[in-house]
N, C-alpha and C positions, 0 to 999 in steps of 0.2 A: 385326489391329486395333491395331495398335503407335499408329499415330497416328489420331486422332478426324477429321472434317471439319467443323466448326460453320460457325456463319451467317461469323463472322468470320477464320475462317482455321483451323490443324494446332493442336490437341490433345495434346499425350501423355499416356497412362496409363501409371500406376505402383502397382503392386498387390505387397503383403507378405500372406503367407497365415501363419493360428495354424492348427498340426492339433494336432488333439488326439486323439490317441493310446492306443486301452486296450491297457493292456499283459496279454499272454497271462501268469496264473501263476493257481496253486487256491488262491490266496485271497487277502485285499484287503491294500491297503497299510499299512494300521495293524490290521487287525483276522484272526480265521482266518476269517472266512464267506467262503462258498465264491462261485466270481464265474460260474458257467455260464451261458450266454444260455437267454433262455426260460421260467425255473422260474415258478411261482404268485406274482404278488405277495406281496412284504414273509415272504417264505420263507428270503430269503438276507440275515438281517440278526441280526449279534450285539450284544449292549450298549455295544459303543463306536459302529458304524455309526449307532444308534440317539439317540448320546448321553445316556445316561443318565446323573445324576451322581454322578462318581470315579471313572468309566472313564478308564484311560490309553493313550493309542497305543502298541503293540506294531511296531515296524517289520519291514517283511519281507523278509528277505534278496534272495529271487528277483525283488523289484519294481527293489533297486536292480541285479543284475547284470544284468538286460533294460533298462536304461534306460543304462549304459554300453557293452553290446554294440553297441546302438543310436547313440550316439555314437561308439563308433571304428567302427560301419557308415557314417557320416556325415564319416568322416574330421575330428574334431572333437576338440578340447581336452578332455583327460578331467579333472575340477578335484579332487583328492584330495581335499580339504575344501567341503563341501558343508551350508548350514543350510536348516531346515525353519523355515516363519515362516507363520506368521497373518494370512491374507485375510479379514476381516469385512465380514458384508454379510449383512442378512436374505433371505429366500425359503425359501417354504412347503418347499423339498423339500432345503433345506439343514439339516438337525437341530440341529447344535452351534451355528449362528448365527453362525460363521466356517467356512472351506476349510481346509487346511492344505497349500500349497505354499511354494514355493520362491522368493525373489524377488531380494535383492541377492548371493546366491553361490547357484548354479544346478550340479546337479552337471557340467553338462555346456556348454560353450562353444563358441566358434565353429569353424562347419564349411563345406561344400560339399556340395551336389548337382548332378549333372549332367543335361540333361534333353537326351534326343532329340527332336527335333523331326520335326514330319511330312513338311518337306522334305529330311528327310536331314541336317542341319545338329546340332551340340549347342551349348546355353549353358550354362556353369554359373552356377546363382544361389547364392547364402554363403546360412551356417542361421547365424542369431543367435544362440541357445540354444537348451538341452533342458534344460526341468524337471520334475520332477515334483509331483504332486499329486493329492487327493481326488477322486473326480468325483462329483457329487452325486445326489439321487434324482430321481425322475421324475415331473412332473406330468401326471395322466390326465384331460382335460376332457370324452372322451367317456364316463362311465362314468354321470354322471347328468347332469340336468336343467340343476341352480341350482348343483352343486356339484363343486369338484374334488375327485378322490382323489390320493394321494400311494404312493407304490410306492418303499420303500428300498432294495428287492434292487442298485441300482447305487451307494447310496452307498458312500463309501469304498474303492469301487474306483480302483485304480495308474489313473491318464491318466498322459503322457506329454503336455506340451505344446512344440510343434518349431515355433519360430516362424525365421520366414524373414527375410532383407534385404527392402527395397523392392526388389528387382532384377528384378521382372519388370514385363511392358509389354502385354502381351494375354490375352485369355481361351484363345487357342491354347496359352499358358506355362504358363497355371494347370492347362491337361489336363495339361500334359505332366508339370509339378512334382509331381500331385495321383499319375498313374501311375507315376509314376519311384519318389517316396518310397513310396508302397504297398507296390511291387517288392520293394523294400528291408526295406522291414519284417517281409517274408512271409518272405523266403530265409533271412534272420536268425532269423525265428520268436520275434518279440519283442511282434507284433502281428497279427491274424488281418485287418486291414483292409476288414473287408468292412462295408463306410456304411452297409447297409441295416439293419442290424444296431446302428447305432449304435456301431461299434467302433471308427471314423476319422470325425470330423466336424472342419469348419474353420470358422475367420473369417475373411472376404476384407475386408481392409483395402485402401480404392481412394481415391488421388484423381487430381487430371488437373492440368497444368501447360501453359505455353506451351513450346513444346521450349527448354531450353537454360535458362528461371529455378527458381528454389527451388520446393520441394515445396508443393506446395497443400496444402489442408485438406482429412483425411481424413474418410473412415466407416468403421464399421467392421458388415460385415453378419452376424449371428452364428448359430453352429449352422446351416453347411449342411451337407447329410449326400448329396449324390452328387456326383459330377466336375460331371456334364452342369448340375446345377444353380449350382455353382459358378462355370463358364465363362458361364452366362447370367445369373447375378446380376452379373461384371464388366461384362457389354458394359451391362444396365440401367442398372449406377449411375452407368458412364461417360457415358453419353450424360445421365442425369438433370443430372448436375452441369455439366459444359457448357451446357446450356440454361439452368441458373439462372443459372451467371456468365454467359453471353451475355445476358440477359435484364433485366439488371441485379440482381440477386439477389448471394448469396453462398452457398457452402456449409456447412452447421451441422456441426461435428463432432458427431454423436452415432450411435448403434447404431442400426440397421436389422436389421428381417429382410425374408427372402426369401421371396417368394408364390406355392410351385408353380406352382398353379392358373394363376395369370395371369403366374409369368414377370415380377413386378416386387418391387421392393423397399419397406419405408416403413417411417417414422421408428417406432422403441420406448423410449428414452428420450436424454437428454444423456449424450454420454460421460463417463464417470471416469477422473479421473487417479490415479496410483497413491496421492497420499495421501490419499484418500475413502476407502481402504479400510484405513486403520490400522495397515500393515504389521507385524509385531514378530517376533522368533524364539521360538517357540512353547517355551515354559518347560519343557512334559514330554519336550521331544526333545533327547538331545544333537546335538552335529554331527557328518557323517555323515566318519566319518574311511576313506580310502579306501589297499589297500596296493599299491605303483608294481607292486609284482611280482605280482601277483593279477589287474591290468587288462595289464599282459603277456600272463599266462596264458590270459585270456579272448581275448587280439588272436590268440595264435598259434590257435587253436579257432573263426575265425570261418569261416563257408564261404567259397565262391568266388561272389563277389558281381558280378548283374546286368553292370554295366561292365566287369569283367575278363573275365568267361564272354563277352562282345561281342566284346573284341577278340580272345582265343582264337579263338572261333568261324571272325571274319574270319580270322584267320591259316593256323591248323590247316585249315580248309575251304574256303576261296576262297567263303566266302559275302560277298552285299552287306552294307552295314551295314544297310541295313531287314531283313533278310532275317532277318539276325544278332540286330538288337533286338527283331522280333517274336515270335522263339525263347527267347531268355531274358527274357520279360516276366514270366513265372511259372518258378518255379523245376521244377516237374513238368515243363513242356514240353521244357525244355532235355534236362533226364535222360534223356525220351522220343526225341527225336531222335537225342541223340548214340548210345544204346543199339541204336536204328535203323541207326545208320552204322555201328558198330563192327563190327557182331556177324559179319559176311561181308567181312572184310577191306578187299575192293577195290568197297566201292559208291557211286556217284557223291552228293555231300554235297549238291549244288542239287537234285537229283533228288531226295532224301529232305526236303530241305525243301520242294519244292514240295509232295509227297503228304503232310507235317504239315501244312503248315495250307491246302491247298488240298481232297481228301477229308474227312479225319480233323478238320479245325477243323469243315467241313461237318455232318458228321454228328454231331459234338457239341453242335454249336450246334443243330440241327432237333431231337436226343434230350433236349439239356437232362440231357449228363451229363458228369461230370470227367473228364479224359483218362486220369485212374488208374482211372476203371472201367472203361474203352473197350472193347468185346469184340474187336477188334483192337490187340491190344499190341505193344509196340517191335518182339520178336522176329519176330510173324507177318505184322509190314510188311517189312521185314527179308527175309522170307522172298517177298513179293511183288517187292519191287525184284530180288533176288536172278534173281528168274526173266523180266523185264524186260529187266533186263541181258543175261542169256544167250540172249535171243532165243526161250525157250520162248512167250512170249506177246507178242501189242502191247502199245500202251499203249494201244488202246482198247480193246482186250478186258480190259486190267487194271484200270479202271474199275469193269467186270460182275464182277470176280473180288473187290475188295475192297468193292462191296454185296455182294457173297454170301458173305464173309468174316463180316461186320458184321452180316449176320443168322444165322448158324449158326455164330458162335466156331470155325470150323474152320480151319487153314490152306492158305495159297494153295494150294500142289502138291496138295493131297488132292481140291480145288475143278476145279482143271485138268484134272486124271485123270477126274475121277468124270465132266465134264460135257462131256469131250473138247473142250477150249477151246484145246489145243497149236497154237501157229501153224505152217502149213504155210510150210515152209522146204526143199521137196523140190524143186530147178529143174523136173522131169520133169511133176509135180503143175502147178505155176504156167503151165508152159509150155502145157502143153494147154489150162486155161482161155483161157490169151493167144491160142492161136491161135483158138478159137470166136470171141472175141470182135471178135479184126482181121477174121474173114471178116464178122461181121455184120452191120459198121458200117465200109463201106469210104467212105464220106461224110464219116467224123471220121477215117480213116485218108489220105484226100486234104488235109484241113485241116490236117494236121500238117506233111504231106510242104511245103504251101506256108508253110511259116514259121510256124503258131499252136503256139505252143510250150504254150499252157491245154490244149489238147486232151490233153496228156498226163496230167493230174490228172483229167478226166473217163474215161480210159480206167482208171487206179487205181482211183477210186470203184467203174466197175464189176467191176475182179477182186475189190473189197473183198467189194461184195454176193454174190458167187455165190461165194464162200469163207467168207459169214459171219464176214467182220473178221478169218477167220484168216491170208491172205498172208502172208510177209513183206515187208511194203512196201519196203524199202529193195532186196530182193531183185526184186518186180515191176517197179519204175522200171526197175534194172540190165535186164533182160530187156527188159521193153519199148521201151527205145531203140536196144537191139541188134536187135529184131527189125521196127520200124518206120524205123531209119537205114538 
């Protein structure tokens, strides 16, 4: 959806996304209350959360080392000098009646992210900045009738706000942006990103141009909290704003939200420009003074991150790049595989990737459970290819062997043994079925001799069946052409 089709001609979208980012640490950014998801309203909230007054901000070491980690995970300018400044603005679930972020020196500067694409292609889009800041509390509108409740267990919790270039151009970019930075966030372990949860939500900033003139007038649609909804609030707003400017209308720059239920957007108030909100560097914080050798020390400690684990992957395994990127999308599956491949030396790497996410994604995805609980772990897949390979079993009998893995935690060879599933690999054994089978069916054995070269796959099929899938198929073909040539 890179370009639009309206009444009057091509379209382009241009879409900058804000994520906002909670940062993983036991306790908030100015205060020690503890930040766990879940607890009993207004349980997780100390007297500065609250605002009370003479409470001072206390800063928290761990909110700033997750919030630089995260920038050199972003490959981004780390800014040693960094100021805290005052966002004012009323709302019921704001206490202190300003935010306290970041705004004209941001600890962290411009970077890049890379995004894979579905067709196999990458773009990289530039990150603008990373700042930090409060995230505020929570308004609860179903709890009564006439009135809201207000729940501060999230105020004063670390956000992490990552806003992007305009560099993207479809709602296919915003999956991939919204997946890629997740990825990132997770391996790092600076953010737990899971939206449902409220711990990654974004603003999709969209407007549409004619290809090739300046940027039109944006919106900005706030607080979406999944991919899938993100990618459908783009294509709504794109198509919305085309139709007004076709229509003779214009575009209104202001905030929009997003309308599950129905999949569209609408207007919430006129956008603010930064000086609506009275910016200042907040009196009780000094600035955040950062040491070169300390964000060293954090760079050489970071892991091996999504993009590099890819092209490893590709390299070391002659895997595809889809193959490669849907393996290191979480950081668990990667570990999972490679620990698959290693553990038996000499075992084929496409072959353990297909059985990662073609079984084992299966059965997780139907169980609805993490691949660290899996009852089939690395080693005792491992131990299935192992036996694959050496021709103890097929590969369709090794299907039945890892269900029956996956429901009795036992491993493969124990499964083989116990339920005599060993594929017959004996010539003397195959040969005998072969020959019942050429006297029984001298009709398919005339079809062959005259040129039907199928007929030899239905002769397979049936030493398959009166072997019970045990053959060795590569063995019955070899046989069977010697004794039907």
């Amino acid at each position: 959806m890179s370009m639009i089709q309206g009444k009057t001609g091509e379209w382009e979208v241009v879409i900058g996304l804000e994520v906002h980012a909670q940062v993983i640490a036991e306790s908030k950014l100015f205060s020690g209350a503890a930040t766990a998801f879940g607890a009993e309203p207004n349980t997780q909230v100390s007297l500065v959360d609250a605002a009370m007054p003479g409470m001072l901000p206390v800063l928290n070491e761990k909110s700033i080392e997750q919030a630089v980690k995260t920038g050199l995970g972003l490959n981004a300018k780390i800014n040693l000098n960094s100021v805290f400044e005052r966002k004012n603005y009323f709302y019921p679930d704001l206490p202190q009646g300003y935010q306290i972020s970041q705004y004209l020196e941001p600890i962290v500067g411009e970077g890049a992210l890379t995004l894979d694409l579905p067709d196999g292609s990458v773009k990289e889009v530039g990150i603008e900045r990373l700042h930090l800041e409060q995230d505020a509390g929570k308004s609860l509108h179903d709890q009564h009738p006439s009135q809201t409740y207000i729940d501060l267990n999230r105020s004063g919790v670390t956000l992490m706000e990552i806003v992007s270039k305009p560099d993207m151009r479809s709602a296919e970019e915003v999956g991939a942006y919204l997946e890629k930075l997740r990825s990132v966030l997770r391996y790092l372990g600076t953010c737990t990103g899971n939206m449902e949860e409220g711990s990654m939500r974004c603003d999709v900033n969209v407007s549409v141009r004619r290809p090739g003139e300046d940027l039109g007038t944006r919106t900005e649609t706030k607080n979406v909290n999944s991919i899938r909804f993100a990618k459908l609030a783009v294509e709504h707003e794109a198509k919305r704003q085309v139709a007004a400017i076709e229509d003779g209308g214009e575009v209104v720059q202001e905030t929009r939200l997003f309308d599950p239920n129905k999949g569209t957007t609408r207007a919430m108030r006129g956008k603010e420009e930064a000086h609506d909100y009275r910016y200042f560097p907040d009196p009780d914080l000094l600035p955040v003074v950062l040491d070169a050798g300390w964000v060293a020390e954090l760079k050489r400690g970071l892991p091996e991150l999504p993009d590099a684990k890819k092209t490893r992957f590709i390299a070391d395994f002659g895997l595809s790049a889809y193959d490669a990127g849907v393996l290191v999308a979480e950081r668990e599956t990667a570990a999972y595989f490679e620990s698959a491949v290693a553990g038996g030396g000499a075992r084929d790497a496409k072959q353990a990737a297909n059985w990662v996410t073609g079984a084992l994604f299966g059965a997780l995805n139907r169980e609805g459970v993490e691949i660290g609980a899996s009852p089939v772990d690395a080693d005792k897949l491992g131990g299935l290819l192992d036996l694959i390979q050496d021709g103890t079993i097929s590969g369709r009998i090794a299907k039945d062997v890892f269900d029956a893995m996956w429901e009795s935690g036992k491993d493969a060879a124990a499964i083989v043994e116990e339920k005599g599933l060993k594929q017959i690999s004996d010539s003397g054994a195959i040969e005998a079925m072969l020959d019942q089978v050429i006297a029984d069916n001298p009709g398919q054995v005339e079809q062959f001799k005259s040129g039907n070269e199928k007929v030899l796959g239905w002769f397979v099929g049936q030493i398959m069946k009166a072997s019970q899938g045990k053959a060795n198929p590569a063995m019955v073909n070899q046989l069977l052409r010697k004794k039907l040539g």
